[in-house]
C-alpha positions in Angstrom: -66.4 83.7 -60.8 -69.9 82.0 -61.8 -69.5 83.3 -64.9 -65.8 81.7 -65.1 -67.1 77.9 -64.0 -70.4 77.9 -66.0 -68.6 76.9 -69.8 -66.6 74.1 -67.9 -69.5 72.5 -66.2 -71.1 72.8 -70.2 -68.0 71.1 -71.4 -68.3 68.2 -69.0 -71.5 67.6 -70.3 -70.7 67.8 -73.5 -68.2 64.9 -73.1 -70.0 62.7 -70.9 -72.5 63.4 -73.9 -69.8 62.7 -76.4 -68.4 59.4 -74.5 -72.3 57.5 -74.5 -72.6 58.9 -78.3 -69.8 56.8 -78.8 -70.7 53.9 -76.8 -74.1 53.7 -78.1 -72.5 53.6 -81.7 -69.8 50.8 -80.3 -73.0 48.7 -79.1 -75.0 49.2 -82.1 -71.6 48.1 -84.3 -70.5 45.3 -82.5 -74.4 43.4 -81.5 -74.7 42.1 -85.3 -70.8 41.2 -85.1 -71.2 39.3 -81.6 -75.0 37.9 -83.1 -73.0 36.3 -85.7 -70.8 34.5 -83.8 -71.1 30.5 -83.9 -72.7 29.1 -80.6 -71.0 25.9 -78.9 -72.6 22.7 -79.8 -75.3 21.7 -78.0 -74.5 18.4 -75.6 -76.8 15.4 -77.1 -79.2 14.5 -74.4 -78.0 10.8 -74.9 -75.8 9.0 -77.2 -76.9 5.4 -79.0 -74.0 3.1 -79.8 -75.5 0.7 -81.9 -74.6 -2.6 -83.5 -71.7 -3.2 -81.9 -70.0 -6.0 -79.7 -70.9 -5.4 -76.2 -68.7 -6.8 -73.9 -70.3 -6.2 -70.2 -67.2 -7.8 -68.4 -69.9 -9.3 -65.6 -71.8 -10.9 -68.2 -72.1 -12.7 -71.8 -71.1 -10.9 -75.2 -74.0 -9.1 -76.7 -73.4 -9.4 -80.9 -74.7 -6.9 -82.8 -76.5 -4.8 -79.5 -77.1 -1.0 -78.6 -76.2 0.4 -75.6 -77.8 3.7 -74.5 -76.0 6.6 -72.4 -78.1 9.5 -70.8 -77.2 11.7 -68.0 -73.8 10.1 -67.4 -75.4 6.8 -66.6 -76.1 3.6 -68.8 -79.7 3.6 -69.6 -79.7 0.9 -71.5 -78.3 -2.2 -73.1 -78.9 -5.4 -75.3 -79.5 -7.0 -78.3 -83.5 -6.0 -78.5 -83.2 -2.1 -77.4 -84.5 0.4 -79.3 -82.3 3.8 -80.4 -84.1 6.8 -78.4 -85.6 9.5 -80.6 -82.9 12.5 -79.5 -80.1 9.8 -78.9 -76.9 11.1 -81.1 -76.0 7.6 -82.5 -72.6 6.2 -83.0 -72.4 3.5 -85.7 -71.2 0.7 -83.8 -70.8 -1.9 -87.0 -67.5 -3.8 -86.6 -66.6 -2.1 -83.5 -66.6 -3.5 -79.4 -67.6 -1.9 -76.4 -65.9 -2.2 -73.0 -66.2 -0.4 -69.7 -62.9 2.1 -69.6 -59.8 0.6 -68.4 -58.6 1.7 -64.7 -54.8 2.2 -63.7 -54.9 1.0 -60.0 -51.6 2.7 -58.9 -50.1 5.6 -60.9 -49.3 9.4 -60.2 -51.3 10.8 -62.8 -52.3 14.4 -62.0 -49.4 14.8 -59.7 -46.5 15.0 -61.9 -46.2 16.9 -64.7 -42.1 17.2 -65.5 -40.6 15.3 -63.1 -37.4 17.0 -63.8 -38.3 20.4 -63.1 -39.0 21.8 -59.2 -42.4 22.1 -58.6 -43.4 19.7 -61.6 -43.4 16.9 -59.3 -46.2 17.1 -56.3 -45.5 13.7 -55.2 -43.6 13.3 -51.9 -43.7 15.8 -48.3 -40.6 16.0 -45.9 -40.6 13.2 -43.1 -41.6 9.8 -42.9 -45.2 9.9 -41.6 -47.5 12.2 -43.8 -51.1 10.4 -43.2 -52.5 13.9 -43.6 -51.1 14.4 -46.8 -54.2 14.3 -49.6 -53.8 13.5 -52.9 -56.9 14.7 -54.5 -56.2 17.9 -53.5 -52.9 18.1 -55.4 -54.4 16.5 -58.4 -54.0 19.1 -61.7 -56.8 18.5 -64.2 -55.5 20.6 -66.6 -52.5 18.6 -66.9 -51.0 17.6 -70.6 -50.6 14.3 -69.5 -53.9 13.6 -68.7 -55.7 13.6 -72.4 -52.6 11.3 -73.4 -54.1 8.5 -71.0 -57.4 8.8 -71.9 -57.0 8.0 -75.5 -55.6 5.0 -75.0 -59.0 3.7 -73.1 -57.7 5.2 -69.4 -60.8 6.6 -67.7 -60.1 5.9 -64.5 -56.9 5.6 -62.2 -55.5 5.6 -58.5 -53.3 8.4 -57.5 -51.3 8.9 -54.8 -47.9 10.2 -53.4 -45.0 7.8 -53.2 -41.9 8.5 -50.4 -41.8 7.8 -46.9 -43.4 5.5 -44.8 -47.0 6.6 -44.4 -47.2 8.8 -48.1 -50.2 9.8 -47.5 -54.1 9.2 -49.2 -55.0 8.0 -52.5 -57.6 9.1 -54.5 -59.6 6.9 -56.7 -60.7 9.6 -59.7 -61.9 9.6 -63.4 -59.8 11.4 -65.7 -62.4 14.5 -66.5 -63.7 17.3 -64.7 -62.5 21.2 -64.6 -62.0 20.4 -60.8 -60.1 17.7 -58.7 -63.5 17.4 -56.1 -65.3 17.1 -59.9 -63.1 14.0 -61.0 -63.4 12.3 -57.4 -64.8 9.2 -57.2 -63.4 8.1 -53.8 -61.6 10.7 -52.6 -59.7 9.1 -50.0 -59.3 5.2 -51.4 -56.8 4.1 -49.4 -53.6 4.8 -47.4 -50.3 4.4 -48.9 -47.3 3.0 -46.6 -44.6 1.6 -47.7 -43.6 -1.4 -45.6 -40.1 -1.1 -44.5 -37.1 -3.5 -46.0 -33.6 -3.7 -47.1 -31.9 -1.6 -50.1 -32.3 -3.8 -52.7 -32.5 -3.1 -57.3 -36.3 -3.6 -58.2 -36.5 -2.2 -62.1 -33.2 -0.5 -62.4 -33.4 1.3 -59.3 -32.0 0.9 -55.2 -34.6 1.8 -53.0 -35.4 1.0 -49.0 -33.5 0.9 -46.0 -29.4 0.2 -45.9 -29.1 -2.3 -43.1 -31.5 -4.7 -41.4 -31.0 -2.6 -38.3 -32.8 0.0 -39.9 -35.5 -2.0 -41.3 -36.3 -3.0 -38.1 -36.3 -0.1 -36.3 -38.7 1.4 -39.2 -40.9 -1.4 -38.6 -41.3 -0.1 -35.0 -41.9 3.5 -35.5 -44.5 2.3 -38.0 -46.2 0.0 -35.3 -45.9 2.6 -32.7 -47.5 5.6 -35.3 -50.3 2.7 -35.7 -50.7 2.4 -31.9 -50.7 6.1 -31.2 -53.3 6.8 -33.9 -55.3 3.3 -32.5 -55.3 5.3 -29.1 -56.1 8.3 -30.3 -59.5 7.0 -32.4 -60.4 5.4 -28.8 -60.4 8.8 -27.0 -62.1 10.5 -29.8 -64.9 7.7 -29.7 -65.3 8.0 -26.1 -65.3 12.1 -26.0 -67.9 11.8 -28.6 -70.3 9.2 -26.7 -70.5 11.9 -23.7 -67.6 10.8 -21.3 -65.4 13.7 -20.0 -62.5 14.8 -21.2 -60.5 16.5 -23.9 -58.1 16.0 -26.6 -56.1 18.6 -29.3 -56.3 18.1 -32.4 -54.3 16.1 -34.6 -54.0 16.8 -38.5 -52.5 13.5 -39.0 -54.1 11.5 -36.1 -57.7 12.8 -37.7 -56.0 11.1 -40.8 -55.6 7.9 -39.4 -58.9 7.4 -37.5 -61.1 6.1 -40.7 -58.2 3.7 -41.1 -57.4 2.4 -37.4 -61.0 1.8 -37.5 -61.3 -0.3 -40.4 -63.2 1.8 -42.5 -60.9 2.9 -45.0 -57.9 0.7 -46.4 -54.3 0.5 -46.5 -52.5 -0.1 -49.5 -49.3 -1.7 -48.3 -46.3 -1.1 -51.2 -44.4 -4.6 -50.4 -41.9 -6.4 -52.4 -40.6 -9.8 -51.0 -42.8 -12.2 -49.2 -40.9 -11.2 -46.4 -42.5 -8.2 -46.3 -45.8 -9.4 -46.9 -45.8 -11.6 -44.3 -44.7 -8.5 -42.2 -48.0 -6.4 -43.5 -50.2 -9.3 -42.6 -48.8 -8.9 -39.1 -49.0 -5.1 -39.1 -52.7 -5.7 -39.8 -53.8 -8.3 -37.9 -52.3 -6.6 -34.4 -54.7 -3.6 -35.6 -57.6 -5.2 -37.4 -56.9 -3.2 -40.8 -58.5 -3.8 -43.9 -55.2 -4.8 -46.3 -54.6 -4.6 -50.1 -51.1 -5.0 -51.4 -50.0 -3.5 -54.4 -46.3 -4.1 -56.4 -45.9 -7.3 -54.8 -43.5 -9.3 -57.5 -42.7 -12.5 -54.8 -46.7 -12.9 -53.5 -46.9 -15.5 -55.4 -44.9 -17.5 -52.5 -47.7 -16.4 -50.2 -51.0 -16.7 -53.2 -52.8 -19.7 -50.9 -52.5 -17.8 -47.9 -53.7 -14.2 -50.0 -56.7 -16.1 -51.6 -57.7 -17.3 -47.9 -57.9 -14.1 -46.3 -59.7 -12.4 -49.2 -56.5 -9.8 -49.9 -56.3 -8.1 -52.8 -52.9 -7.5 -54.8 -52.7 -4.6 -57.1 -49.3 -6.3 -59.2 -47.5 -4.6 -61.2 -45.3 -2.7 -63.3 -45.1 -5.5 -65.4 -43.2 -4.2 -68.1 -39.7 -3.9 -65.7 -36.4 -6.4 -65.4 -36.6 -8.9 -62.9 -34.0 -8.5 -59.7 -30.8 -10.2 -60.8 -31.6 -13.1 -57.9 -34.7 -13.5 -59.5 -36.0 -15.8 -62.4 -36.8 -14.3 -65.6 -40.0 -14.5 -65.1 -40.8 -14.0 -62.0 -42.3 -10.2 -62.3 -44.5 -11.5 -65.6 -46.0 -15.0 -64.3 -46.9 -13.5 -61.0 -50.5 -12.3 -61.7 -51.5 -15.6 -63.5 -50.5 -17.4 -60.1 -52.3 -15.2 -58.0 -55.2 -15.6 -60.3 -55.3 -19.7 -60.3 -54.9 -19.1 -56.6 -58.1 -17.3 -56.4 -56.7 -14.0 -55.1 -58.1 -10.8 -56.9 -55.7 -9.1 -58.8 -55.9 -5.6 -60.6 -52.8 -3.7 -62.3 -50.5 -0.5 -62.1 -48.0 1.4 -64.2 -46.5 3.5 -60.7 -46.3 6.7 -62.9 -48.2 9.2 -64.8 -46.7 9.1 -68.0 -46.2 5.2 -68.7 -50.5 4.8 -67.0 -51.2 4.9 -70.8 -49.8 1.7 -71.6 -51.6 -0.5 -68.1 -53.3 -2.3 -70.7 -50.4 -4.1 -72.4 -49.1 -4.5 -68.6 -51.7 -7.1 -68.2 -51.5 -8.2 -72.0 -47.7 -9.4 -71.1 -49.1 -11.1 -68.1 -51.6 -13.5 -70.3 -48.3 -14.7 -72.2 -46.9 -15.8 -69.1 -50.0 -17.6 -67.8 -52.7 -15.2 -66.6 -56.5 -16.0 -68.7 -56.8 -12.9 -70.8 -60.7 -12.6 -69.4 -58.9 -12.1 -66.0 -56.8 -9.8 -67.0 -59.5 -7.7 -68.1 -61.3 -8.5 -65.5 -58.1 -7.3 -63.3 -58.4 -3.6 -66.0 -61.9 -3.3 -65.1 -64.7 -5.0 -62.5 -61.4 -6.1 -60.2 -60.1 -2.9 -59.4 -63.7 -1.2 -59.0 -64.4 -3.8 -56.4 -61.0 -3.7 -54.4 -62.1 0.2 -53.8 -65.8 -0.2 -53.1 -67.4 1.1 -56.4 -68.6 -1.6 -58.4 -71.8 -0.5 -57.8 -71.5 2.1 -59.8 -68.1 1.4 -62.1 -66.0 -1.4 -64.1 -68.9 -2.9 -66.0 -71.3 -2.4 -68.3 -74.5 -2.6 -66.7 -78.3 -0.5 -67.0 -77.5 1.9 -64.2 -73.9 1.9 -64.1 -71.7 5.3 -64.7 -71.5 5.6 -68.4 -67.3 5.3 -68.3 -67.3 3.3 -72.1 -64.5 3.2 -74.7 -65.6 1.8 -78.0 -62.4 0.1 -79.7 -61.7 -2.0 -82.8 -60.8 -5.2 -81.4 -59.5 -6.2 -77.8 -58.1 -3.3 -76.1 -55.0 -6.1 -74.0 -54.1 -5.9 -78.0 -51.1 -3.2 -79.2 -53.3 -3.2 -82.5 -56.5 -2.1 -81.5 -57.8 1.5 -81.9 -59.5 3.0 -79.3 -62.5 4.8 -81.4 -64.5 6.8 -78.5 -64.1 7.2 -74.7 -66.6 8.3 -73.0 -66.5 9.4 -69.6 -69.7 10.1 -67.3 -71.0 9.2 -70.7 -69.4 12.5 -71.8 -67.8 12.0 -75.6 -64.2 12.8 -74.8 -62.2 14.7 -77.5 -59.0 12.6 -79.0 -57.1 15.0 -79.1 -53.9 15.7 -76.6 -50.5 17.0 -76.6 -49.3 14.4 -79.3 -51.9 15.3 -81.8 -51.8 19.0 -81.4 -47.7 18.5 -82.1 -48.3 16.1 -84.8 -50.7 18.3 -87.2 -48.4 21.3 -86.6 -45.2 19.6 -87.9 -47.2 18.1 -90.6 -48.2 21.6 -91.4 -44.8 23.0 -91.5 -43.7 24.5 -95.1 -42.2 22.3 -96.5 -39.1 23.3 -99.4 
């Protein structure tokens, strides 16, 4: 029996022996293979943009200056500063330089097909989803994505649409492997949807059939507020120490930073009607208000620019209602403008946050100052969400978001050269260009 097991325990050996022969020679074979493979480029530890047109936004043209990005900040800026030693410069002659353009209302990252189930992350079941987070739905990978930020995009508002209460908006920049990465406010507001009466806005029927219904969604809404009001007031007081206890709410925890005034609500309104409505939503709860679509506030601008309330207008680029004048949706952010009230724009959908830019560009034909408008694509909407500390200008310290462009980017002619975004260099590439060199590769006969 020994003598029977002894040449199998040698023949184990002897491939165990054989396999690391082998894997030693696989090792040896592949190391000068793998040593010859190219290395990723190495990140420039700044970037130089030099003699270019600076245009801060907050401030005065700079002809001919250099603006210096390092560690996703702007270090630097003006006519007089000097290129730093391992700064990768970009030749800025002939070209401008703007802060990158912000879409204040869109879906981007939250819709990918819309046609297709599950391509479409933008609406729960029920009326009153305050818990609902949008930032946490958000898809950076998405195709969509790289097609907005060549076209100067570096910064947008998404959120869910439907319902009442939809949910929270997230104020994010359009890079970042993660969705917590690309947050910059990751709960900017909350989205509700002021009731009102079926009505065509764009092409499309949308709201409640009968005033009956209106009004009794205007209730529920005002009770929702009341019972998350109440519910803030117990938590406060169970924290200070008094006795008590309460279960936890999902959605109430939801509405607490917003009952209290610290975070806002971005009331989708229509009519003036509606508006009005809001205002007396939010003064019976002390809210802090900003309206966004809002195609008839310029019946209420005075009123607007006195209480400090933003309006986030837009889409511009839809038909009018048929009781409407022509221009009624196109002249509405140059009178909210001359009124004083701060204005910033929004496409309402992923694909079509591209093209915010010429949103506002159709606006200056109908009355609003094209500095305003890019004001309102820039400094306006970074202020309206409590970042223009750090965003929508160019300004030493500032987050290096910059797209360098041939001429004005409210322009359809203008080419947007570089984007940079945390004063990354952002590939122009996207779906469009992949498409485009690979039909223009195709054999031809």
């Amino acid at each position: 029996m020994t003598d029977a097991k002894a040449p199998r325990r040698q023949d184990a050996r002897g491939r165990a022996g054989a396999v690391s022969t082998l894997a030693l020679a696989l090792v040896v074979a592949v190391a000068p293979v793998a040593a010859q493979q190219p290395s990723a480029p190495a990140t420039p530890a700044a970037y130089a943009i030099r003699n270019a047109t600076i245009v801060p936004v907050t401030g005065p043209r700079i002809t001919g200056g250099t603006i210096v990005l390092r560690g996703g900040r702007i270090e630097a800026l003006g006519a007089q500063v000097a290129v730093p030693a391992d700064a990768q410069v970009v030749d800025g002659t002939g070209l401008f330089v703007y802060p990158g353009l912000v879409d204040a209302g869109t879906t981007l990252g939250l819709v990918e097909i819309g046609s297709v189930p599950g391509g479409d992350d933008t609406q729960e079941l029920g009326d009153f989803n305050p818990h609902d987070d949008a930032l946490t739905a958000v898809n950076p990978t998405s195709e969509i994505i790289p097609t907005v930020r060549v076209s100067g995009i570096t910064t947008v508002l998404t959120g869910a649409r439907g319902g009442v209460i939809s949910g929270q908006a997230a104020f994010i920049d359009l890079m970042g492997w993660t969705p917590q990465e690309m947050a910059v406010v990751p709960h900017a507001g909350m989205v509700v949807t002021f009731p009102r009466v079926a009505g065509r806005r764009g092409g499309r029927r949308g709201g409640a059939d009968q005033p009956e219904q209106v009004d009794q969604q205007t209730r529920a809404l005002r009770n929702y507020f009341a019972d998350a009001k109440a519910y803030a007031d117990i938590k406060a007081r169970l924290a200070a120490g008094q006795p008590g206890t309460q279960e936890t709410s999902l959605p109430m925890e939801a509405m607490v930073p917003v009952v209290r005034g610290e975070s806002p609500v971005i009331f989708d309104v229509e009519t003036a009607e509606q508006i009005r409505g809001a205002l007396a939503l939010a003064d019976s709860f002390h809210l802090k208000v900003i309206l966004r679509g809002a195609p008839q506030a310029w019946r209420v601008a005075d009123t607007l620019a006195a209480r400090h309330i933003p309006v986030i207008v837009g889409p511009i680029t839809v038909t009018p209602r048929d009781e409407d004048p022509y221009d009624l949706i196109y002249g509405n952010p140059g009178v909210l403008a001359r009124a004083g009230v701060r204005i910033a724009f929004q496409t309402t959908s992923a694909s079509d946050a591209r093209n915010v830019a010429y949103n506002a560009a159709l606006a200056t034909a109908y009355g609003l100052d094209p500095d305003e408008a890019l004001r309102a694509l820039t400094i306006n909407p970074a202020q309206i969400f409590g970042v223009a500390d750090r965003y929508g200008s160019l300004e030493a310290g500032k987050v290096a978001d910059v797209i360098v462009t041939t001429g004005d980017p409210l322009d359809a002619r203008t080419d947007i050269r570089y984007v940079f975004i945390r004063g990354q260099l952002v590939p122009r590439t996207d779906r469009n260009t992949r498409l485009y060199e690979q039909f223009r590769a195709r054999p031809r006969q």
